[in-house]
C-alpha positions as CSV (number, residue, x, y, z in Angstrom):
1,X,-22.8,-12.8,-8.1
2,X,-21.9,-9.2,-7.6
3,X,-20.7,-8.3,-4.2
4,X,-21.2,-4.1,-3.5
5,X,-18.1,-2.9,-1.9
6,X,-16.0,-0.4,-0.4
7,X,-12.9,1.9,-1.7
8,X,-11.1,4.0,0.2
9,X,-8.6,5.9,-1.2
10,X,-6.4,7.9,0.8
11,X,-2.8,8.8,1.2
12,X,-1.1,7.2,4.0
13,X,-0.2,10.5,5.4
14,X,-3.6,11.9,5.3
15,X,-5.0,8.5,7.0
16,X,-1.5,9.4,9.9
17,X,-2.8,12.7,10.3
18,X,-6.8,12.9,10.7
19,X,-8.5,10.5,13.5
20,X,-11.8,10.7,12.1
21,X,-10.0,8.4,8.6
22,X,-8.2,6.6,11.1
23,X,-11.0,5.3,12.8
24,X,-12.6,4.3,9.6
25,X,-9.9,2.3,8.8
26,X,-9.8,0.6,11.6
27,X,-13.4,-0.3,11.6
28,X,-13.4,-1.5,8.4
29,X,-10.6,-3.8,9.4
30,X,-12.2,-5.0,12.7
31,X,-14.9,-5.6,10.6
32,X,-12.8,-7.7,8.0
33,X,-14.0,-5.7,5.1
34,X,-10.3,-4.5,3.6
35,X,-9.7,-7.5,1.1
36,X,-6.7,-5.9,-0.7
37,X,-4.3,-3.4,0.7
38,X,-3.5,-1.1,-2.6
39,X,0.1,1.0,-2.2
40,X,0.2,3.9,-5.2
41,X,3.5,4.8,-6.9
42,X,5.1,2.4,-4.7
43,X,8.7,3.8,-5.5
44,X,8.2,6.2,-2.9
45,X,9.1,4.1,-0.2
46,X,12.9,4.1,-1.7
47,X,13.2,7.0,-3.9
48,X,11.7,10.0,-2.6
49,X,13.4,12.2,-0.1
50,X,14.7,10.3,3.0
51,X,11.8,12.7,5.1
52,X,9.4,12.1,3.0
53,X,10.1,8.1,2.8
54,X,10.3,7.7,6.8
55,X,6.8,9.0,7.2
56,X,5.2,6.9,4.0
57,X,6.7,4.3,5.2
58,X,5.8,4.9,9.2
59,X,2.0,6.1,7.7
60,X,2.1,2.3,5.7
61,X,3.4,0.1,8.3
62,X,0.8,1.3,10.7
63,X,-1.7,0.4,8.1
64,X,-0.6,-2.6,8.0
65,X,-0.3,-3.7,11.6
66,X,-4.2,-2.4,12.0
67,X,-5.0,-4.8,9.3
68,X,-3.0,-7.4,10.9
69,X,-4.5,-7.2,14.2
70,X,-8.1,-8.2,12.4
71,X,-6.5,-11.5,12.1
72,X,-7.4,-11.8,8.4
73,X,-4.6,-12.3,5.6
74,X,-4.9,-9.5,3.6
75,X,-2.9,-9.0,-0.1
76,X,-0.7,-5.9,-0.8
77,X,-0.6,-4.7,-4.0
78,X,1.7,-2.2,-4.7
79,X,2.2,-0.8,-7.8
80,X,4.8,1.5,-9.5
81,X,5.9,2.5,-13.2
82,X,9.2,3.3,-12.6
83,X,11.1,0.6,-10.3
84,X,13.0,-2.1,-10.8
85,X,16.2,-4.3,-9.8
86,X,17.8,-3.7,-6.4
87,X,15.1,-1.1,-5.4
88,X,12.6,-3.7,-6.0
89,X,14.4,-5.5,-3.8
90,X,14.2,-2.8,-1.1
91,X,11.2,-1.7,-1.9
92,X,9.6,-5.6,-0.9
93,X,11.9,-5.5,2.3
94,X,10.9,-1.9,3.7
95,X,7.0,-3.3,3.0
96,X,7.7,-6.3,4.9
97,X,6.7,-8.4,2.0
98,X,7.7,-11.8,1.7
99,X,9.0,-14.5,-0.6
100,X,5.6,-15.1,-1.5
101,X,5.0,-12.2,-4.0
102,X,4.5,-11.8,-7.2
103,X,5.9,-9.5,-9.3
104,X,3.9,-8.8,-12.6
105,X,5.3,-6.6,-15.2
106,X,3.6,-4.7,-18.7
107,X,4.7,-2.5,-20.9
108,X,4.6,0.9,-20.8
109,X,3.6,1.8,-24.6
110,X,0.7,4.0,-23.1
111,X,-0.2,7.1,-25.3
112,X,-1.6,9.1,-22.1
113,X,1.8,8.8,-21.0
114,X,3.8,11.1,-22.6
């Protein structure tokens, strides 16, 4: 059975800055319609500039605690090309993800990647 569904894709800073995003977030998790919370080049929570990571960070954790407050356990996917070892590590710790994660891996071989 196909369910029809909703995407929104937006930066976290955009979602930080603009009310009218903000409140359709939070709708959509009062209404327990956000089934996966999807974070896009991850790594920039721990390599970016440290300005730059306060505020994705700050712009995600909000996210998160609106979603918490629906009550409903949510997964985070957060996916990046480019990290691995101890700022994996960090990376799971600033998202306030815990030991039970899973971390699946590919390769890389893509030609659109040059």
């Amino acid at each position: 059975i196909m369910k029809e569904g909703i995407i929104m894709y937006v930066s976290p800073m955009k979602l930080e800055s603009n009310a009218q995003w903000q409140q359709m977030f939070v709708k959509l998790a009062q209404n327990d319609l956000i089934s996966l919370f999807c974070i896009d080049e991850a790594h920039a929570i721990v390599m970016q500039a440290r300005d730059f990571r306060k505020e994705f960070i700050r712009a995600i954790s909000n996210m998160r605690r609106i979603i918490d407050i629906s009550g409903k356990r949510v997964p985070v996917l957060a996916m990046t090309a480019t990290l691995r070892g101890k700022h994996l590590d960090e990376m799971t710790s600033k998202l306030g993800i815990t030991d039970d994660y899973k971390l699946m891996t590919g390769p890389m071989n893509r030609r659109s990647i040059a």
